[in-house]
C-alpha positions in Angstrom: 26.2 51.2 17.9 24.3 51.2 21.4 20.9 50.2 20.8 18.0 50.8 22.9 14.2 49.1 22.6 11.4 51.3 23.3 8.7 49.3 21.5 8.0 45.4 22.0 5.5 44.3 20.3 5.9 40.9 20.0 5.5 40.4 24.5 1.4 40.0 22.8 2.3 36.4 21.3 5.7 35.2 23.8 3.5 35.7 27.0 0.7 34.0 26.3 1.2 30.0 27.7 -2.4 30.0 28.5 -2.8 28.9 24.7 -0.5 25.8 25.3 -2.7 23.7 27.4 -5.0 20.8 27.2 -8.7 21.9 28.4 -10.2 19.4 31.0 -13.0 16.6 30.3 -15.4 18.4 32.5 -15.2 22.3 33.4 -18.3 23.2 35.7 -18.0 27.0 36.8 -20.2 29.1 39.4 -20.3 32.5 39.4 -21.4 34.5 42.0 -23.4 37.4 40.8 -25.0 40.3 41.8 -27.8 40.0 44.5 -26.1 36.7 45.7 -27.3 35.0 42.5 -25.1 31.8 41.7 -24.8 30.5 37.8 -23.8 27.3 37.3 -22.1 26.5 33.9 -20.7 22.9 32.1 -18.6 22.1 29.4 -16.2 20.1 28.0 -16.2 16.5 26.1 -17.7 14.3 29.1 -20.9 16.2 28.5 -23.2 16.2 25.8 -23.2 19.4 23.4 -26.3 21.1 23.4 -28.0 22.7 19.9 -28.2 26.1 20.1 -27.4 26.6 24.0 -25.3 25.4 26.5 -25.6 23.5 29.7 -26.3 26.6 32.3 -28.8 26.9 35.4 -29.3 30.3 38.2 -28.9 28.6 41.5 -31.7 28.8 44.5 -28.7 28.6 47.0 -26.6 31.2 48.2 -23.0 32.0 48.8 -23.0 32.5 52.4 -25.3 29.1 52.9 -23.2 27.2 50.6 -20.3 28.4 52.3 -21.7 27.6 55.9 -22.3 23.5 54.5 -19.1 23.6 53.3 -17.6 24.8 56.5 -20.0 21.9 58.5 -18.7 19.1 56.1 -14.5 20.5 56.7 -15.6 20.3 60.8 -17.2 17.2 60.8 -14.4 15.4 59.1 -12.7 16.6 62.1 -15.2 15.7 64.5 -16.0 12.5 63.2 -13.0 11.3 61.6 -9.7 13.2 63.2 -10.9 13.4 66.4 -12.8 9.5 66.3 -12.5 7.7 69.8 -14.0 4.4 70.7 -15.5 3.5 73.9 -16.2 1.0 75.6 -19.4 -0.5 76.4 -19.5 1.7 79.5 -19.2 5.3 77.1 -15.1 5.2 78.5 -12.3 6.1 76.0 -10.3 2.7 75.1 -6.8 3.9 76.5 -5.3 1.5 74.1 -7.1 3.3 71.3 -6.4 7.3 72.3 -7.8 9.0 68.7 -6.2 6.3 66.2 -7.2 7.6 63.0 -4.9 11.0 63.7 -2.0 9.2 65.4 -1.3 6.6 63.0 -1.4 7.0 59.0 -1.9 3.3 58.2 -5.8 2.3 59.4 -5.6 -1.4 57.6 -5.8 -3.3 61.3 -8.6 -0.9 62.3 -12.2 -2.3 63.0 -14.1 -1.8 59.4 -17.3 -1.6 60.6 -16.2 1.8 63.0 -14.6 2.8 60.1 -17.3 2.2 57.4 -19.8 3.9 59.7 -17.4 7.2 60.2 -16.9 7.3 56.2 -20.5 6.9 55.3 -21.6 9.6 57.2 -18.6 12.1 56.0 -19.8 10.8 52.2 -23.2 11.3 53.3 -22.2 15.2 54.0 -20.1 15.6 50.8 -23.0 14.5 48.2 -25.6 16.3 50.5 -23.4 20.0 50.3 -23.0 18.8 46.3 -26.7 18.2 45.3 -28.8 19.1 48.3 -27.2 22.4 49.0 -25.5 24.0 45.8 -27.6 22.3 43.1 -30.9 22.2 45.2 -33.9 23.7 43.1 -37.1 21.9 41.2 -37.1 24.5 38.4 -36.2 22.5 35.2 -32.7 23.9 34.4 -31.2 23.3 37.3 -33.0 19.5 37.5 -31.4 19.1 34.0 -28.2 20.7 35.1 -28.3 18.0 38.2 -28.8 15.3 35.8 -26.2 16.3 33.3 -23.5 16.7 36.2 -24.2 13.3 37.8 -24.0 11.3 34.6 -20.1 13.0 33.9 -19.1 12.4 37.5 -20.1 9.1 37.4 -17.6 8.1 34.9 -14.2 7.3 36.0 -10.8 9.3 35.8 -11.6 12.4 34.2 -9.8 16.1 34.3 -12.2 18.2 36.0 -11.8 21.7 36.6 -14.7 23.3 38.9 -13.8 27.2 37.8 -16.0 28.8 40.9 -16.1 32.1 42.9 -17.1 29.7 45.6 -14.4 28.2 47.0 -15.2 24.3 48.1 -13.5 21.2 49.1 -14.2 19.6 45.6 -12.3 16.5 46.1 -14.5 15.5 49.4 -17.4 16.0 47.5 -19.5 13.1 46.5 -21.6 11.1 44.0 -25.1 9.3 45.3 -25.0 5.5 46.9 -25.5 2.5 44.7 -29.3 2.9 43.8 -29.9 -0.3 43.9 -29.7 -0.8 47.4 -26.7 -3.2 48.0 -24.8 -3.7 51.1 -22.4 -0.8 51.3 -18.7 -2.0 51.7 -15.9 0.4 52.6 -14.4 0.3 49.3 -17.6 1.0 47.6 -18.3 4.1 49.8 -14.7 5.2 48.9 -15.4 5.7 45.3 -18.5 7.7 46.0 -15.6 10.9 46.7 -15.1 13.2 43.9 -11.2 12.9 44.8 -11.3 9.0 44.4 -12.9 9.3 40.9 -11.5 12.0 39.3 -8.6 14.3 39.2 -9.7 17.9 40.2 -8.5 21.2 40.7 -9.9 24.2 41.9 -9.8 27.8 39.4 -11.3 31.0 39.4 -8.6 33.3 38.3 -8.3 34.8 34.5 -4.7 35.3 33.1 -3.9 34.5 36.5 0.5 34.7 35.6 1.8 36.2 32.2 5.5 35.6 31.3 7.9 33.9 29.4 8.5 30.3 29.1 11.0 28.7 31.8 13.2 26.7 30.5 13.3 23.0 31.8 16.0 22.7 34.6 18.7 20.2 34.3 18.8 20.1 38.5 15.5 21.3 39.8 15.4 24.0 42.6 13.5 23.4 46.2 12.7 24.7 49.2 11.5 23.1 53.0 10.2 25.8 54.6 9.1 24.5 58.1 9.2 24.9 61.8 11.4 22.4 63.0 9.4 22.0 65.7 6.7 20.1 63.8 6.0 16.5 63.2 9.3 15.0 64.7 7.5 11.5 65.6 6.4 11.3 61.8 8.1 10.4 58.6 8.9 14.3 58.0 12.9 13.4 58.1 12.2 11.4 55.5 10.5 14.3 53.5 13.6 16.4 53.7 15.8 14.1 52.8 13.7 13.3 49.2 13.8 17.4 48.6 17.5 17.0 48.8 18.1 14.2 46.5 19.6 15.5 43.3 18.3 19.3 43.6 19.0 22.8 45.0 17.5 22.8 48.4 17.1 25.9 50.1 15.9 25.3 53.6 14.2 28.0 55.6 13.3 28.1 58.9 12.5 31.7 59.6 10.0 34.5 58.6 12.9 36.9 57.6 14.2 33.9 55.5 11.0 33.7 53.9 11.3 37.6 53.4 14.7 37.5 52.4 13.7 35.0 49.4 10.3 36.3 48.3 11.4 39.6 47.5 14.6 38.5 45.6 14.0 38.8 42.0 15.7 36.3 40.9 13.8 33.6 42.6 13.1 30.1 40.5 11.8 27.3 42.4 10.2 24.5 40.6 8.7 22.6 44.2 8.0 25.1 47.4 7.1 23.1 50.1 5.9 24.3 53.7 5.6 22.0 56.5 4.9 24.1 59.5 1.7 25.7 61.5 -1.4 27.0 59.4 -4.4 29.2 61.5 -6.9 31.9 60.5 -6.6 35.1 61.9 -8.5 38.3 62.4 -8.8 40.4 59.2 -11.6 43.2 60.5 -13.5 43.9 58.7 -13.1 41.7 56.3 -12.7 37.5 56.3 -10.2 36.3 58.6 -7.0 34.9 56.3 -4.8 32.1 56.4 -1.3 32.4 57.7 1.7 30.1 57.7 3.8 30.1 61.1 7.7 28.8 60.7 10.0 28.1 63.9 10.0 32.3 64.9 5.9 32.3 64.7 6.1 35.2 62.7 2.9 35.0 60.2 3.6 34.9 56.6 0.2 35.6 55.0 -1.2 36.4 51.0 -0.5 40.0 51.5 3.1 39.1 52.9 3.3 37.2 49.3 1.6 40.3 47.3 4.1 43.0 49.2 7.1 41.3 48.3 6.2 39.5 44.7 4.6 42.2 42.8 7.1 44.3 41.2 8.4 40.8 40.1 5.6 40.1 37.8 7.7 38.4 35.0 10.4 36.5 37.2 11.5 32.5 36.6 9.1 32.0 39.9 6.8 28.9 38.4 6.8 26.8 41.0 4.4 23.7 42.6 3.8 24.9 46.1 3.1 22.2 48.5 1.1 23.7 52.0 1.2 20.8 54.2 0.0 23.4 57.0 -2.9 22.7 58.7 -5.9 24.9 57.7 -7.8 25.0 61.4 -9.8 27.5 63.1 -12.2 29.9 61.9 -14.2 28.5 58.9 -17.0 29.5 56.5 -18.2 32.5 54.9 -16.4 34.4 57.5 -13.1 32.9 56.2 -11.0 33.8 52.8 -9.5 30.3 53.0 -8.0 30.7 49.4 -6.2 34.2 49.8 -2.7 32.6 50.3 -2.9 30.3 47.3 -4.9 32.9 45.1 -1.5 35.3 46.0 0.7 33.1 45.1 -0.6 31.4 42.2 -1.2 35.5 41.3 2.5 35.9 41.2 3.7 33.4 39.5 3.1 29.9 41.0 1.4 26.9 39.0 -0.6 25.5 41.1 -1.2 25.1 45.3 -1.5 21.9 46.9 -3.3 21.9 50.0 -5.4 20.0 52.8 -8.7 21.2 53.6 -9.1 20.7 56.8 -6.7 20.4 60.1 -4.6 17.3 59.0 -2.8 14.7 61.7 0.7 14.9 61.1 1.1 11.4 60.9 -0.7 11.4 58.2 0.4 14.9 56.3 4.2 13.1 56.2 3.5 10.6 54.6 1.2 11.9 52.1 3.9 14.2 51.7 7.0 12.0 51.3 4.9 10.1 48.6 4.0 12.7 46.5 7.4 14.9 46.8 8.7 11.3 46.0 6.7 11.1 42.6 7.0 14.6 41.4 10.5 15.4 41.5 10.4 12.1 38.9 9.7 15.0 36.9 7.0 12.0 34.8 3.5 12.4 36.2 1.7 15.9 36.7 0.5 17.1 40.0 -3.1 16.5 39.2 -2.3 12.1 38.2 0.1 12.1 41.4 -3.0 13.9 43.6 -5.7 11.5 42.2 -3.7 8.5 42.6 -2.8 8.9 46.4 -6.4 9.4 47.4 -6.8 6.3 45.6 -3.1 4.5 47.1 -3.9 5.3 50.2 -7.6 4.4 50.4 -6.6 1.2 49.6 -3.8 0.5 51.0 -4.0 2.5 54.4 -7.8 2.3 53.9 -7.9 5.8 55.1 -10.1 8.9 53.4 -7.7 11.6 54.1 -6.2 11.6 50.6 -9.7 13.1 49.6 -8.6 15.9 51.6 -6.1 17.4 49.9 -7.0 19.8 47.1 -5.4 21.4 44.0 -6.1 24.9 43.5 -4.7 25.0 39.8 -1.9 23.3 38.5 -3.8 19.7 37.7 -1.3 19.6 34.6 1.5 21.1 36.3 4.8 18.7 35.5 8.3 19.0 36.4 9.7 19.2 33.3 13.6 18.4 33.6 16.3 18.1 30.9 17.3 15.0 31.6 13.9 13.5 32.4 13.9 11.0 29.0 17.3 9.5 30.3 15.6 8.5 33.7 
């Protein structure tokens, strides 16, 4: 007999993986309210629990003013860092030396006193937007808040999820200096960033993607989506070559291919990585939004993603999705810099790897080959891989710009693969 089911009820208990994680160490949320109010809440086990209340302060600051510091900190890096050019005693740039911390990834032979003094200052920024901006205030919740918050981030390697309307560059954030007054080192002014301590990722969403389990693949599925045109003096072959090893690659070049993809159904990708052109454009009236260019220059934007992804709401589309795209231009309250990776973590991926400010090439390639390199090991999650290249490459490259690549979501998020236990 031909059977047909008009009643499920059981979708309730089968779509619900939000009940089969671990929750973090340390979840601090702010939520924007009405008026411009900001709340900040705490939780989790790296912070006391409290007898009849919970760890919760109403902010002096404001959305728009927290968002213009955070905007100052992402252009200064820039300024100071990116764009860094020595002189020489006459104020002339050192032609030997044209901007060498965005044209070479590995800063061990540079001077460490120019770069001590750069990194100071941008850890200087990052613990001023932290406590002097966000979590300024005398009134005695927000002190105790303050108080609470530094003692959890001053432990080492924890999970921390900051669930916040307000969308910040967590990892460049930063603890206070050594209070008792030491000689600062480079490695000790390292440590003060939230990325080298902990692993973080960025949240705001509720039920953000409902749907069946995936199974785990036995070969995973990829895709490069780049302009080809990008990065050919850096290690970016390299990248390319890792996606292939033992997957399905799907290499796209175009907006149409992008298109074509997106709106298939049938889509299941376990890495998506882009490797092309990232700018703000004009969204009148409201923020400008991010948009991803390929070789055609066609933009490929959140509501690209929304258009072609929502009548696919329970599709095998889980994947990581790795934007080594530049994220210059227009900054600050004026900007919806999380609209692309709100969209697509919205329909369906588990997590969106980012850098938060305009990244050298040099450097994005190899940050990229690494962590492509670890992942599709299918043994670490996103988050461990994220908080231990900050860390690998601090050290070893003695370079910050690890710190300036952010999770939004997916800290946990593993390649899970069939064969993984035989590797």
């Amino acid at each position: 007999m031909t059977t047909r089911v008009v009643q499920d009820p059981s979708d309730g208990f089968r779509f619900l993986p939000h009940l089969q994680t671990e929750p973090p160490d340390l979840r601090v949320s702010f939520d924007v309210l009405g008026g411009g109010r900001i709340r900040a809440r705490m939780s989790g086990t790296s912070v006391p629990a409290l007898k009849g209340t919970e760890h919760k302060a109403d902010l002096s600051a404001q959305p728009d003013e927290v968002h213009s510091a955070a905007a100052r900190l992402c252009a200064r890096w820039k300024e100071l860092f990116v764009n860094f050019q020595p002189v020489d005693d006459h104020g002339r740039a050192l032609r030997d030396r044209r901007r060498p911390y965005a044209t070479a990834a590995d800063l061990s032979a540079e001077p460490e006193h120019e770069l001590l003094r750069v990194v100071d200052d941008l850890a200087r920024g990052g613990e001023s937007l932290l406590f002097n901006t966000l979590l300024r205030g005398d009134d005695v919740r927000t002190e105790m808040f303050r108080i609470y918050l530094r003692s959890a981030l001053s432990q080492e390697g924890l999970r921390v999820r900051f669930d916040s309307d307000l969308h910040l560059p967590w990892p460049m954030l930063c603890t206070a200096k050594d209070p008792t007054g030491s000689t600062a080192t480079l490695e000790a002014t390292f440590a003060r960033f939230l990325g080298h301590q902990h692993q973080i990722e960025h949240t705001g969403d509720a039920y953000a993607w409902i749907g069946p389990p995936v199974p785990a693949p036995q070969q995973p599925a990829v895709s490069l989506n780049h302009d080809v045109r990008v990065g050919r003096a850096t290690r970016a072959d390299e990248v390319a070559k890792a996606l292939a090893e033992g997957t399905e690659c799907t290499v796209r070049t175009t907006y149409e291919d992008l298109v074509r993809d997106f709106g298939n159904a049938d889509l299941d990708e376990q890495l998506t990585y882009f490797w092309c052109h990232g700018e703000f454009i004009s969204n009148e009236p409201e923020p400008h939004v991010l948009v991803l260019r390929l070789t055609d220059g066609t933009p490929f934007d959140g509501h690209t993603v929304r258009e072609l992804r929502s009548c696919h709401r329970h599709s095998r589309f889980r994947p990581l999705v790795l934007l080594n795209a530049c994220h210059s231009g227009i900054t600050g309250a004026s900007t919806d810099r999380s609209f692309l990776g709100r969209m697509l973590i919205e329909h369906g991926a588990q997590g969106v790897l980012g850098p938060h400010i305009a990244m050298p090439q040099a450097f994005a390639a190899e940050y990229a080959l690494e962590f492509v390199t670890r992942y599709l090991r299918g043994q670490e999650t996103a988050g461990r891989i994220a908080h231990e290249l900050a860390r690998h490459f601090a050290a070893l490259y003695r370079s910050p710009l690890g710190f300036a690549y952010g999770l939004h979501g997916g800290m946990d998020t593993r390649l899970d693969r069939t064969n993984r236990g035989e590797e």
